[in-house]
N, C-alpha and C positions, 0 to 999 in steps of 0.2 A: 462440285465443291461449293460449297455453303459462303460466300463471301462477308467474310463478319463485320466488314469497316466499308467497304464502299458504300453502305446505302448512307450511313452516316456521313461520309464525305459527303454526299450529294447531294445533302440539306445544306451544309458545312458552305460548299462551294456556290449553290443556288441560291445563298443567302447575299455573300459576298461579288461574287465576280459575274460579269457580263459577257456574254458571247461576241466574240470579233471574228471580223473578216480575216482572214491570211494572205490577202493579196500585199500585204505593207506589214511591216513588223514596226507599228507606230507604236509613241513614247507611252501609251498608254498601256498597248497589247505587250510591251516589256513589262510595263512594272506586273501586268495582273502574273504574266510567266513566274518572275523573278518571285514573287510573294510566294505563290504554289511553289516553286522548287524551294523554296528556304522554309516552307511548311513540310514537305515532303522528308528532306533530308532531317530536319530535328524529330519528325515523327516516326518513319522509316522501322528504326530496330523496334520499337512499342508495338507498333503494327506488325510487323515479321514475328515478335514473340508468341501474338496470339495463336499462330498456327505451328510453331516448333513446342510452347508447352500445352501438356492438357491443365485442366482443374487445378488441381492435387499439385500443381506447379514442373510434376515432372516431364524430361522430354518426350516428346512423340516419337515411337520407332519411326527409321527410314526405310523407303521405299528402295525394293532392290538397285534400280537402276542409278541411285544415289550416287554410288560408289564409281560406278561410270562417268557419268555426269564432274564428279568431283575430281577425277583423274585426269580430264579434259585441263579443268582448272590450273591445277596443282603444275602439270605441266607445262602452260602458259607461262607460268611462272616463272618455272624452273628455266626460260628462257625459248622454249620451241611458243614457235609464233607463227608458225604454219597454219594451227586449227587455233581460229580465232573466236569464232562462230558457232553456236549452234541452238539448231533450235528445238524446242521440245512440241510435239503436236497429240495432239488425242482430242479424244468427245469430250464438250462438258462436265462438271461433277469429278473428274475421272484421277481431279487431285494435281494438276499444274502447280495451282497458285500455290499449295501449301509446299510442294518440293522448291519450287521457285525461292518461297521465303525460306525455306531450309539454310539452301543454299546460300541466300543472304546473308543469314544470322549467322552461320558458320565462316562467314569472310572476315576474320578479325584483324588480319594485316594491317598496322599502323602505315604502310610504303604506299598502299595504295587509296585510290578514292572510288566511291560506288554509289551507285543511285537507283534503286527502285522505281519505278513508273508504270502504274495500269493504264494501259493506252486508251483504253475505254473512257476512263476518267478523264485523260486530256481530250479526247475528241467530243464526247458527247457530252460533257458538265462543263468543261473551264472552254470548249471552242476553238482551241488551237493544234496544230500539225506535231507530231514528233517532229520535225525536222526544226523547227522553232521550237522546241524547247530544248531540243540538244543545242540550237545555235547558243541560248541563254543560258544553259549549262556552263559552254565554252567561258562564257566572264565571270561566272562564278569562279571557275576553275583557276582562271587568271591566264589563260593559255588556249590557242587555237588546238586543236588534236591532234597536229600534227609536230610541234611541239611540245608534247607533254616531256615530263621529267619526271614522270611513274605513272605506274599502270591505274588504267581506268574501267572499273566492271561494271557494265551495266543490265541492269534486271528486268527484262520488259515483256509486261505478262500482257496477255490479249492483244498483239499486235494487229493482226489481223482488223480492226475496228479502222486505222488508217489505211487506206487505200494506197497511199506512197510509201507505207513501210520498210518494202523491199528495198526503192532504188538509194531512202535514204539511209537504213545500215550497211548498204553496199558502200555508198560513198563515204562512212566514218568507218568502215573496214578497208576501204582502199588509202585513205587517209591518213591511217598512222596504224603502227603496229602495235601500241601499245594501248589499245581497247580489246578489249575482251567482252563479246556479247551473249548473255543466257536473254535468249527470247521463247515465251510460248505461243500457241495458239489455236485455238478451239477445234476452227476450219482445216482439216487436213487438204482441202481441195484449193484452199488459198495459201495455205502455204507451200505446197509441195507442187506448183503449175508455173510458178514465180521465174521465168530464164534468168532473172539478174540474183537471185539466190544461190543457183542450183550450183556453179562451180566453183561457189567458196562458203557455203555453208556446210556444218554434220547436221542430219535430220538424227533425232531420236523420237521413238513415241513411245509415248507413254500408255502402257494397255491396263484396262480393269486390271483390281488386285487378284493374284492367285490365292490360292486357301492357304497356302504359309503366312503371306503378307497379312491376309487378314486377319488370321488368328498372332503374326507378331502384334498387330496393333492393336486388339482388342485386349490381348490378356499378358505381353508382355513377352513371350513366348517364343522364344526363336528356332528355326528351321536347324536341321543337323547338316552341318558341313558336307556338300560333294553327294549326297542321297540323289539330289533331286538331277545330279548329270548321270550319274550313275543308272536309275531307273532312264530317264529319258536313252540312254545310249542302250538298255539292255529291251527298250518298247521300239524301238526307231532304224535301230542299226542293226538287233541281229539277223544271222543269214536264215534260219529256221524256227518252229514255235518253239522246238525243243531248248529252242536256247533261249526265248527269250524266256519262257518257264523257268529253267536252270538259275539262270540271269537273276531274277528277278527271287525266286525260292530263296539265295544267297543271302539277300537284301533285307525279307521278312522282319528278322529280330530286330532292325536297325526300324524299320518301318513299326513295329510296335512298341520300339520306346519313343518314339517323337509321337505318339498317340497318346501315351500314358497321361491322365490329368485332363486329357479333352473331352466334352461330351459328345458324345453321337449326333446330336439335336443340331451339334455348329454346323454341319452339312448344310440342313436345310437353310439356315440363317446365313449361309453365305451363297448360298445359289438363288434364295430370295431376294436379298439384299447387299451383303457383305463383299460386293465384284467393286463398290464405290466406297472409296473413302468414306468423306462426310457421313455415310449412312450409319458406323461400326460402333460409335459413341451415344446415337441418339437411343433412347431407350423408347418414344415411342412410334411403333409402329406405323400407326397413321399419318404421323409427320413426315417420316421416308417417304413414303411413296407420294405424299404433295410436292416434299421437296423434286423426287425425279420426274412427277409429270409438267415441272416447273422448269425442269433443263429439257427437254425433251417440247416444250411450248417454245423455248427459246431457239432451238436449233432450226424449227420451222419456219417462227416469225422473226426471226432474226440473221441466221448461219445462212440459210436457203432463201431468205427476202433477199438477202443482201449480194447474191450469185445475180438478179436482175433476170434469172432466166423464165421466172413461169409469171402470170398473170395470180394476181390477188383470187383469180377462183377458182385457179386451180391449188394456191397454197392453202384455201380455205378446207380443201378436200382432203392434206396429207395427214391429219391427225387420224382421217376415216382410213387411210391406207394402214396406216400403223397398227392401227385397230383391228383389222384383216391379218394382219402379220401375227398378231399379237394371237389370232385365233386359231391358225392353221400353221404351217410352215410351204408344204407346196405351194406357189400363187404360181397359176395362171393368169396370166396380161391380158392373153383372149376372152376368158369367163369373167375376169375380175372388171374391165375396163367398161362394158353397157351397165355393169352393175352403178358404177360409181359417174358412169357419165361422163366417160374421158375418154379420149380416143389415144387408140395401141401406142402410138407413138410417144404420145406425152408423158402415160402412164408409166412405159419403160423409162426416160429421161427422168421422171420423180426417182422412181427406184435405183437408177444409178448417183441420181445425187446425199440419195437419204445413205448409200453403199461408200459414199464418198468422204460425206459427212461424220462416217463412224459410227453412224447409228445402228445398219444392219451390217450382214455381214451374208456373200451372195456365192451359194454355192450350185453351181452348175450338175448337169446332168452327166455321166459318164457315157464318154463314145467320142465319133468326129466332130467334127465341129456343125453338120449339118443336123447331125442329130440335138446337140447343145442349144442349137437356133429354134426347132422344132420342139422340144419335150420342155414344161417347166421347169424354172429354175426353184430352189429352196433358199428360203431368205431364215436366216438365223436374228437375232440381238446380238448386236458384239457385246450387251452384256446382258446376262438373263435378269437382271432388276428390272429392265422395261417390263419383261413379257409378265415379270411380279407386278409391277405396278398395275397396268393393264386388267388382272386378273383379281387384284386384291382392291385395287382403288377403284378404278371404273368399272368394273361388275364381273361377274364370274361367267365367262365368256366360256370354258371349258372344263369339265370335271376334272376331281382333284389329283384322282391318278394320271391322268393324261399331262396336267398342266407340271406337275413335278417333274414327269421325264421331260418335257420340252425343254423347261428349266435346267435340265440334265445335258439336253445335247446343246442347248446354248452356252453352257459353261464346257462342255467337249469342245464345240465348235472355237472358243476362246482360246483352252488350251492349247489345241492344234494348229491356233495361227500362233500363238507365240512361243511357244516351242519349235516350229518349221521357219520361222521367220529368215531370212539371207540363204536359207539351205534349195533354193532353185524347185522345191516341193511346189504340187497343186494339189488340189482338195472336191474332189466331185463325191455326189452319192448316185445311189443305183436305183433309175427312176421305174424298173421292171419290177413287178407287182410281188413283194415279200423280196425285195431288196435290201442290201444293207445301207447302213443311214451315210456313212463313208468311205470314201476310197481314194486311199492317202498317194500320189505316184512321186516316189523320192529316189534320187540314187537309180532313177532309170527302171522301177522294181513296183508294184503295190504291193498296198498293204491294207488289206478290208476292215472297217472297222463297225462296228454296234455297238449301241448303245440301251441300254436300260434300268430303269431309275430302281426297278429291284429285282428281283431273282430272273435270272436269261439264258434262253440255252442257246445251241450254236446255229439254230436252222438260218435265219438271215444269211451268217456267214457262208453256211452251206449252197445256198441259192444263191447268192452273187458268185462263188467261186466257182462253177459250175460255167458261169459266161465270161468271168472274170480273168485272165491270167495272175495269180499273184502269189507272192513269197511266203505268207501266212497272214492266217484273218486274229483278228483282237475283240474281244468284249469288254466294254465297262461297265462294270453293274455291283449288284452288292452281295452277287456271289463270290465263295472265295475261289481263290488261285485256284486255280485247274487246268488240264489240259486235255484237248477232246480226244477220242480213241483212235482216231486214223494222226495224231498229232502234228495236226495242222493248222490247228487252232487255240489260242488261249483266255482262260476268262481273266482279266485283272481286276480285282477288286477298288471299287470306287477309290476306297481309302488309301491305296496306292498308287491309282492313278493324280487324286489330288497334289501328290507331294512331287508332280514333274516338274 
């Protein structure tokens, strides 16, 4: 996500205020608080506007998981005070800040009071703790928290930047019942490791956009009611190909009117690009992929510095890993590690933390677990815009057929986690030579799947199932619906698989 006022702030506040200690909340370190929160609160809705309107003045569609998010709220309200908390986690760019301020701008209740806060902004420009300035909140307010006499919401994006974040909105949620917290944060590994979180917080994350959401926001354009549970239940759930064929056949005409009016061309513009917010609006090309090799610099020298776990040479190293990733999908730890000058060990610890961070996305080998320790792993993009950026910005590392299907199983690989997401699913591929790319184990059952970025026929499936036990194999590609002649297997067309 593009932050369109912070840098401004950061002149704003660099000009104005001085860095203090936090060991004493001296008469001084109040007033600098007190000045920033009485700046913050009258500027607040101005700020939140830029990212609920575009241009043209009018609203920005919302992101699905809105309406979640807002029900959370809505009930708070209504009295239940049980879920108090929650927090939103995902990769940089991926659109926090702008759902955060949504949700802001949409709190119109005159009953209640609310306060926005990038915690980034307090720790590293103004120099003081969340826990001080919520304490100076408190006299604003005219009321300890535990005392209030109406609800208090508060918006707190990039928490993760304060190291005490957790213990202290644990203690203003143990405090009073009447706070209500939206927090984000970049680090999924810092916020989701946290024990004084875990048993009174709801984690939500937030995953790159699907090709509904992007073409809602691009063109205004919205998804057809129940399609998208529909297909998923008739890809996921049925007992044989015939049915998911059958299934799926049903759904056609419905899948061709929510195409009508769209170009063919969006495909590629959302698998290049279109997985990230901020990216949908900018018209040029060039600038995307700065801006992601600019969140993607940050995640390194900043998300991963600030874990404390590797040495300055080995983090000088992970842009070259990425870069590896960026070029292949299988990585071997043993081939890969005298290459780069890093021994097995550390190189697997980077790769689990770049897994951690949300950056990739790490799909194991199918078999026991001795074989999983043994054979490479396949490391995915949890969003295919890196492996774009990678290939369009820093040099064409892969021809152009190749790099479009990669681009294709990365946005598969996307799909498949958040469609399986809570459903107890794993995700392996099949590391035996003309294997398929995955194999979905859900319901106690596989399900083999392939991938190709154009026309595909069923051998893959055929040779994994052969070793495989499983309930019926799937294609995604840009072939149409079909079913193979022993019906066992079905092609889905890309354009319906988009719409799960």
């Amino acid at each position: 996500m593009i932050d369109r006022y912070k840098g401004s702030d950061k002149n704003l506040y660099t000009g104005i205020f001085t860095k203090y200690s936090t060991s004493d909340m001296t008469t001084d370190k109040k007033d600098l608080i007190l000045k920033y929160l009485q700046e913050q609160i009258a500027q607040a809705d101005f700020r939140a506007r830029a990212y609920v309107y575009d241009e043209q003045n009018n609203k920005n569609p919302k992101r699905n998981c809105y309406v979640k998010l807002n029900k959370y709220y809505n009930d708070f309200l209504e009295g239940n005070t049980e879920i108090r908390w929650l927090a939103l986690s995902g990769f940089r760019g991926v659109g926090k800040t702008t759902l955060l301020s949504q949700l802001y701008f949409e709190t119109v209740q005159t009953e209640i009071n609310k306060l926005f806060l990038s915690v980034d902004q307090i720790t590293q420009i103004i120099g003081v703790t969340l826990s001080d300035v919520l304490s100076v909140y408190e006299e604003i307010l005219g009321s300890v928290f535990e005392r209030l006499d109406k609800p208090v919401v508060l918006f707190l994006d990039e928490v993760q930047y304060d190291s005490k974040w957790a213990i202290t909105l644990k203690t203003i949620f143990d405090r009073s019942k009447k706070v209500f917290i939206f927090a984000t944060g970049s680090s999924a590994v810092t916020l989701q490791t946290n024990p004084d979180v875990a048993r009174r917080v709801i984690f939500e994350k937030l995953y790159p956009m699907s090709f509904t959401e992007f073409i809602k926001i691009k063109n205004n354009k919205f998804e057809i009611k129940g399609l998208s549970g529909k297909l998923r239940k008739a890809v996921f759930e049925s007992n044989t190909a015939e049915e998911v064929f059958t299934q799926i056949k049903i759904l056609e005409n419905v899948v061709r009117r929510y195409w009508t009016g769209i170009e063919r061309l969006e495909v590629d513009r959302y698998m290049k690009y279109g997985t990230l917010p901020f990216a949908v609006k900018l018209k040029n090309e060039g600038l995307v992929y700065d801006q992601i090799k600019k969140i993607l610099d940050r995640v390194v020298s900043m998300d991963i510095a600030q874990l404390g776990q590797f040495r300055n040479e080995i983090i000088s190293k992970i842009p070259e890993i990425l870069y590896t990733v960026a070029a292949t999908d299988i990585l071997s730890v043993t081939n890969l590690a005298p290459d780069l000058d890093i021994d097995r060990l550390t190189l697997t610890q980077v790769l689990n933390v770049l897994e951690k961070t949300e950056t990739v996305l790490r799909v194991f080998p199918y078999g026991a677990h001795a074989t999983q320790v043994r054979k490479p792993s396949k490391y995915l993009f949890a969003s295919p815009a890196f492996r774009s950026m990678y290939y369009n910005f820093v040099g064409n590392i892969i021809g152009q057929d190749t790099y479009m299907g990669k681009l294709l199983e990365d946005t598969v690989g996307l799909y498949l986690t958040r469609c399986l997401v809570n459903k107890n699913a794993s995700l392996t591929y099949d590391s035996a030579a003309g294997g398929a790319d995955f194999i979905i184990r859900l319901f106690e059952q596989n399900i083999i799947l392939e991938v190709g970025y154009g026309e595909k026929g069923f051998t893959q499936i055929n040779n994994t199932a052969k070793r495989v036990k499983s309930k019926y194999g799937l294609v995604v590609s840009r072939s149409p619906l079909l079913i193979n002649e022993s019906k066992t297997a079905v092609n889905i067309p890309l354009s319906h698989f988009l719409l799960l």
